[in-house]
C-alpha positions as CSV (number, residue, x, y, z in Angstrom):
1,X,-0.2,-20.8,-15.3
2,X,1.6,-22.1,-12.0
3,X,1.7,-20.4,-8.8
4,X,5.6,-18.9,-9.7
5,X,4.4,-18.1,-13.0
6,X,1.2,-16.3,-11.5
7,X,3.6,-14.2,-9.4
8,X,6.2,-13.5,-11.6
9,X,3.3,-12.0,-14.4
10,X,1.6,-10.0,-10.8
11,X,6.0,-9.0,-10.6
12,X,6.4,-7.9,-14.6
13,X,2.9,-6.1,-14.2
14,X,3.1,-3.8,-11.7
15,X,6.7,-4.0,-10.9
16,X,6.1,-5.9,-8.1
17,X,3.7,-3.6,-6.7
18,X,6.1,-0.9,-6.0
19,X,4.0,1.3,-8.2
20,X,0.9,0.4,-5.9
21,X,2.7,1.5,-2.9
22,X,4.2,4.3,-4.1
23,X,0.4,5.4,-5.4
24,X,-0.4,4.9,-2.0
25,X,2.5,6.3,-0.1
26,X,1.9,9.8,-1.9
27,X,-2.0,9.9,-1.3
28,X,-0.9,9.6,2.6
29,X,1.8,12.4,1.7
30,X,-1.5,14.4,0.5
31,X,-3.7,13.3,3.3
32,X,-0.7,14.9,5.3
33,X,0.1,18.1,3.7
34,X,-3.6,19.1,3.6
35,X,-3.8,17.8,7.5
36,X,-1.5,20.8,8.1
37,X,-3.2,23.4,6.0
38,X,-7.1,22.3,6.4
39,X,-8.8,21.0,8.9
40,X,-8.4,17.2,10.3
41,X,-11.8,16.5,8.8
42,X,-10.0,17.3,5.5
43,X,-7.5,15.2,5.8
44,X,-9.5,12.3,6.1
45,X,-11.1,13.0,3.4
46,X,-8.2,13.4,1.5
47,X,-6.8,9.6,2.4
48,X,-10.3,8.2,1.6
49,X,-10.9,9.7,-1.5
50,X,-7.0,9.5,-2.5
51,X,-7.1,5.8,-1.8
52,X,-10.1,5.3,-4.6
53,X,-7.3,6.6,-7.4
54,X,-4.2,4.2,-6.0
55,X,-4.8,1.5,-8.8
56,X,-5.5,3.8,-11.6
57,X,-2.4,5.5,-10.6
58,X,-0.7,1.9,-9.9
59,X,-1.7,1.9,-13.4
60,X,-0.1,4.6,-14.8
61,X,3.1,4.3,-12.9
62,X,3.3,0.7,-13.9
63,X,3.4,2.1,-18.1
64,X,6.1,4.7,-16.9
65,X,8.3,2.6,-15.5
66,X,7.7,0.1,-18.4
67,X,5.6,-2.8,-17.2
68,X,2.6,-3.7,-18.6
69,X,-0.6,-3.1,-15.6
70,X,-2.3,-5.5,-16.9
71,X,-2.0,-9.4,-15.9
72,X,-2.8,-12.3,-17.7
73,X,-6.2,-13.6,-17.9
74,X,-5.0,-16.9,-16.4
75,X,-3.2,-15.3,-13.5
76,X,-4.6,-17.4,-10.4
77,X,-3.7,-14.7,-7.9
78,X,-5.5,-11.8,-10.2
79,X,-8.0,-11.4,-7.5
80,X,-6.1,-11.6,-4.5
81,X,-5.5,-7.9,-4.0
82,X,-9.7,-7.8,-4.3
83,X,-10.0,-10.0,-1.7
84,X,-8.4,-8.1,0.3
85,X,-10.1,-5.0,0.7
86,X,-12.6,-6.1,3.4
87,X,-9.8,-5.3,5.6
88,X,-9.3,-2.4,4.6
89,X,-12.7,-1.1,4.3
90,X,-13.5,-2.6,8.0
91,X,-10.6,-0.6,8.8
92,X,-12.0,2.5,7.1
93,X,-15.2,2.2,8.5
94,X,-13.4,1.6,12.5
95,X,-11.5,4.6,11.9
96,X,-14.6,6.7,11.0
97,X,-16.4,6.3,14.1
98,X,-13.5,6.3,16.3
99,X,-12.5,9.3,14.4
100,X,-15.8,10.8,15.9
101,X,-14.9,10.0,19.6
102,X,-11.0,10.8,19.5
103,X,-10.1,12.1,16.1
104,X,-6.2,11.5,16.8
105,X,-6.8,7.6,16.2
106,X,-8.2,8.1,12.8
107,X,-4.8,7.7,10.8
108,X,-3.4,5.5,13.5
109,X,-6.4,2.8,12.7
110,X,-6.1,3.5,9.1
111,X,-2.0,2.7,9.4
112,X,-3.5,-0.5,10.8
113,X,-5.6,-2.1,8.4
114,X,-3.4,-1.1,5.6
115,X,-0.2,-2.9,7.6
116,X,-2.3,-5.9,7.9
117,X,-3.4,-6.1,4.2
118,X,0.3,-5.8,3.4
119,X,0.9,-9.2,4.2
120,X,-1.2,-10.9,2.0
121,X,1.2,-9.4,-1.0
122,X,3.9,-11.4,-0.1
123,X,2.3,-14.0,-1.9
124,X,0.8,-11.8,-4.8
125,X,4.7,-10.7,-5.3
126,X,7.1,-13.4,-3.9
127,X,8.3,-10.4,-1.8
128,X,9.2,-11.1,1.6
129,X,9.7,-6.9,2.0
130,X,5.8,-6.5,2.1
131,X,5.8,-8.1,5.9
132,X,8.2,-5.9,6.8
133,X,6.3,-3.2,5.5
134,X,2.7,-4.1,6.9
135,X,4.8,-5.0,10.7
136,X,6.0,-1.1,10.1
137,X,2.6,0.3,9.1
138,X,0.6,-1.3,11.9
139,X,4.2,-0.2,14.6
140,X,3.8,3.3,13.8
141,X,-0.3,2.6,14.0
142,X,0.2,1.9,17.6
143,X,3.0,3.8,18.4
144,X,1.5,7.4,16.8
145,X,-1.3,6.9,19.8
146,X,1.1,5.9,22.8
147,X,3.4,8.4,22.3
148,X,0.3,11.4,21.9
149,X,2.2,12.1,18.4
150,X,-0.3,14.7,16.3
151,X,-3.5,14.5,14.4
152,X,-1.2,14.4,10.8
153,X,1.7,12.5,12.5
154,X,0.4,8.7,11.1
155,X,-0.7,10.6,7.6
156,X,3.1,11.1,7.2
157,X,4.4,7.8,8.7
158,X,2.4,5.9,6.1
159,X,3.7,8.4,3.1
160,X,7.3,7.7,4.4
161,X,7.3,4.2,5.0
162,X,5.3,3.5,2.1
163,X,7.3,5.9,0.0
164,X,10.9,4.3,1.1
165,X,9.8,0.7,0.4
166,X,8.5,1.6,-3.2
167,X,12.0,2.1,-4.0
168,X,13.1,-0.6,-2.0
169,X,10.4,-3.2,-3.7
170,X,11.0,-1.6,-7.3
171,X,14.8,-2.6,-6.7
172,X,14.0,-6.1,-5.4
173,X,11.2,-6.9,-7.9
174,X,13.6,-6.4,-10.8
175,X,16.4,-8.2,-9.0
176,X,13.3,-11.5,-9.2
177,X,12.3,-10.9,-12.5
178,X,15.6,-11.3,-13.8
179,X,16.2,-14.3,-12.0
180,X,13.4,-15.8,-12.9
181,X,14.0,-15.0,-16.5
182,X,17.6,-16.6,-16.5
183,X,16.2,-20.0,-14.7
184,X,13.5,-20.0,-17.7
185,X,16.3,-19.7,-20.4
């Protein structure tokens, strides 16, 4: 399996990981809505413990909407999305202890390591839309602390921006697949 091949099966999978970042976008959404009725601590807790069900749900989306979640054994790029979760977990761990000096940067640090492990699905998907969204994440992760915005304020930036470009990469990813399927023909 080539390279293109590798990314159209990653595309025809998980419909070009829309369904991971809508998984995503809504355990911010949570993280958010039980910022407002809990307490922050909550909140964070919510995100962390949300984020260990985002493939599992990836998972189930993927089956809804008709792909398969699952990618070939000879998919080159299968472990790329693995590879990146150093990032994120430094990012976790960052946002812990600052969370325990200023509490306010928790979600902004969070909306940082999860922009920058955006960009490395550009090449798991072909999808030039996942740089735009990683440069968003990590904007609103700096600008939710300049600007003083609220505690919950970067919980619902992430569940909106990730939320809107779902839809935008479930459009687009179908939009390759087909094209990709009519050069093969």
């Amino acid at each position: 399996m080539d390279f293109t091949e590798s990314q159209n099966d990653m595309n025809s999978a998980f419909a070009g990981g829309a369904t991971g970042v809508l998984a995503s976008g809504l355990v911010w959404l949570i993280a958010g809505v039980v910022g407002i009725t809990m307490p922050n601590v909550a909140a964070m807790y919510a995100l962390f413990i949300g984020g260990m069900f985002i493939m599992p749900l990836s998972i189930v989306f993927s089956k809804l909407l008709s792909a398969s979640g699952k990618l070939s054994s000879e998919n080159a790029l299968r472990h790329l999305a693995l590879e990146t979760l150093p990032v994120l977990f430094g990012g976790l761990l960052i946002a812990l202890y600052v969370a325990q000096i200023k509490i306010e940067l928790f979600f902004p640090i969070m909306l940082l390591a999860i922009g920058a492990r955006y960009f490395a699905f550009h090449t798991l998907y072909a999808l030039k839309e996942y740089w735009l969204l990683g440069a968003l994440l990590m904007a609103a992760g700096v600008v939710c602390p300049v600007l003083g915005l609220p505690f919950i304020a970067g919980a619902f930036a992430g569940a909106v921006l990730e939320i809107v470009f779902a839809l935008i990469i479930f459009r687009k990813s179908k939009v390759v697949l087909s094209a990709s399927r009519q050069q093969r023909a």
